[in-house]
Each structure stands twice: as structure tokens, then as C-alpha cells.
N, C-alpha and C positions, 0 to 999 in steps of 0.2 A: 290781543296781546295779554301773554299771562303778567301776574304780578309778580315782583321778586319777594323769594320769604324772608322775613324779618330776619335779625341777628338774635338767635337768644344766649348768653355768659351765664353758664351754670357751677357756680362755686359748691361745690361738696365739700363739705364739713366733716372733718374726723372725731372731731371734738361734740360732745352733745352741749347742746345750744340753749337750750328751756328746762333742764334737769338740772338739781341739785341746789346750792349754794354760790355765792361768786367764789369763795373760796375752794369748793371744788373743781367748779370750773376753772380756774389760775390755774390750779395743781395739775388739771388733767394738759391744760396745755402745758406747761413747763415738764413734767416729765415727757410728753413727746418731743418736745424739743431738744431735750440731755439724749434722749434716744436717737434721736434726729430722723424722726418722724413728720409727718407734715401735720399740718393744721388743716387745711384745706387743698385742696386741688381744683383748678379754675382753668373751665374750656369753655370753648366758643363753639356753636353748629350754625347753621340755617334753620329756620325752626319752620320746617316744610310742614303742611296743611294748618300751621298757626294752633298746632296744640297747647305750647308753652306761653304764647303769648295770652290764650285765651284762661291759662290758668293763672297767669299771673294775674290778670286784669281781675281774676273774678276776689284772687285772694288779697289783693292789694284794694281792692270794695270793701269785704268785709273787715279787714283790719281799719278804713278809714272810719265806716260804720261803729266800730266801736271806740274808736278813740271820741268820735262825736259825742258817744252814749255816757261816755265817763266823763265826760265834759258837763255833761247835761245831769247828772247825778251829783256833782259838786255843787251843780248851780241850785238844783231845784230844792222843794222843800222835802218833807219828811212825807208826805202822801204820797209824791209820786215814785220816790225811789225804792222800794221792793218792785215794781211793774218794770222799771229801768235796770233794777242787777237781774231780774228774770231774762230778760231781752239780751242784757251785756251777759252775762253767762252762757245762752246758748250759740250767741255767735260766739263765743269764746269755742265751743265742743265745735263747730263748722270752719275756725279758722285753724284748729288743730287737726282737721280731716283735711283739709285743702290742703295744709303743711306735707304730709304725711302723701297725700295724693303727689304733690308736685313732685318728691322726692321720687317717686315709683315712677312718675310718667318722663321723669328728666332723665331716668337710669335706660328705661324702653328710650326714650328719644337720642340719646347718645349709641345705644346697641346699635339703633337703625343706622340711624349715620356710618359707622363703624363695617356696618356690613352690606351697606349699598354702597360703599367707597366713593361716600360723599367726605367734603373737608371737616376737619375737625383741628381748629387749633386752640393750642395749649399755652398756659402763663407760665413764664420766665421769672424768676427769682425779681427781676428788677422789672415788672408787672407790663413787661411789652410782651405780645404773643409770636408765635411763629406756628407752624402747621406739623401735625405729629406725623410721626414717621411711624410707617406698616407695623415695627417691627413692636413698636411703642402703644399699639389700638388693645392689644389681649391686655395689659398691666391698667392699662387707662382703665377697661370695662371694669377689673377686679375691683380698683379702686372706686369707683362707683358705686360697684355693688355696695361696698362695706360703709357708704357715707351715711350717717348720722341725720343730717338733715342740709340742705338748698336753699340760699339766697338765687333768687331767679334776675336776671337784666333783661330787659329787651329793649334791640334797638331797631330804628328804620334801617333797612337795606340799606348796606354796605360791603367794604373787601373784608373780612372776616380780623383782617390784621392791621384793620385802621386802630388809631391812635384816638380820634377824637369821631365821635357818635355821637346821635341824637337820640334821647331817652323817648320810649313808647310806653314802658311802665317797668316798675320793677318793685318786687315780693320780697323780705325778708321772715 
């Protein structure tokens, strides 16, 4: 008996996430909003051969690894912390490749979906989902392409339009 593939919620981002100032970032969102532009766009797949889960997990490790590390560089002394911002700095350059990886592999894992006429449902203004419609899959991908950067969910096998889920791991 095969297993059923995970739920993965891929929130795209219009807005850049890790760039600039807060005060940029407010601005950039508030002018999409006068615009009336979105912020994010948030679907739901099957996350068949467990690609997205496996990225999540690896990049929700190394984000944990480093908040340990900066924990550990407040605490320690003065000898140890150049060897600890060496460490905390290059998982920093692996946790921005992983970011960056997720976004490209969650664009390919949304196309597939999209063009094996597997399900793909989409969030509703008042954050319940329902399932996109044929007509709705070309605008979805475009949108995709142009996102910025992905908060990843993953959850245990479920109906794709459940309400409440159980967390496997999730990346921001």
C-alpha cells in the first residue's frame, strides 16, 4: 500500500521579505495595497515524491542550528565567539540558498501539479480554501513565477480543503 503525499501551503510572496529597511518594506506593501495588488498568494498541492517537505525540513534545521548558535555566542566568552559568527555566518549563506532553492522548487512543484491535473487549492480572502478552477491554473503559475520569496507548511495527509491540520514542519 502506497502512502498518501503530505499537504504542502505554499504562500508566495510579492512583497521582498529580507531586503531593505522595515520602512521599506511597509511602503512596498501599502503601495500594493492602494494598488490593490496582493501581498501574497497562498495554495495548497500534494507534495508528491515529498520534495517540499524534504526542503522544508532541511531549511527549518538549518534556521534552528542557527538560532542555537546566536544563543551560544551571547552566552559564551570572548575566545569562543569569532569560531561561532564563522559557523553562524555560513549557515546564514546555506539558509539563503535553501530560501532561494524552495522558491524555484515550489514554482516547478505548483507547474507539475497544474499540468498533471492534479488538485490545487487556493486561499480566499477570509483564509478558507476551495479548489482552482482550469480557467484560474495559467494566472496562478504567472503569479508564481513573479513571487519574491515562500513561507513553506507541511502537513500530514489530508482533504487539501481541511480547516484544521496537523504540522510535519514548516520554513519561513
Amino acid at each position: 500500500m502506497t502512502q498518501r503525499p503530505n499537504i504542502a501551503q505554499i504562500e508566495f510572496f510579492h512583497v521582498k521579505l529580507d531586503s531593505g529597511t522595515t520602512q521599506e518594506f511597509l511602503s512596498d506593501i501599502s503601495e500594493r495595497i492602494a494598488e490593490g495588488s496582493k501581498i501574497k498568494t497562498v495554495v495548497r498541492i500534494l507534495d508528491e515524491g515529498g520534495f517540499i517537505t524534504e526542503l522544508a525540513l532541511a531549511l527549518r534545521r538549518t534556521q534552528d542550528r542557527r538560532e542555537k548558535l546566536l544563543e551560544m555566542m551571547l552566552d559564551c566568552g570572548t575566545w569562543w565567539r569569532p569560531w561561532l559568527n564563522f559557523r553562524f555566518q555560513k549557515l546564514g549563506k546555506k539558509e539563503e540558498k535553501l530560501k532561494k532553492q524552495a522558491l524555484l522548487v515550489s514554482v516547478r512543484q505548483l507547474d507539475a501539479a497544474v499540468h498533471t491535473s492534479s488538485q490545487v487549492a487556493i486561499e480566499l480572502p477570509d483564509h478558507r480554501f476551495r479548489l482552482a478552477k482550469p480557467n484560474e491554473m495559467h494566472e496562478l503559475l504567472e503569479t508564481a513565477r513573479k513571487a519574491t520569496g515562500v513561507w513553506l507548511f507541511v502537513f500530514k495527509p489530508n482533504d487539501l480543503l481541511a480547516d484544521k491540520n496537523t504540522y510535519v514542519v514548516y520554513a519561513m
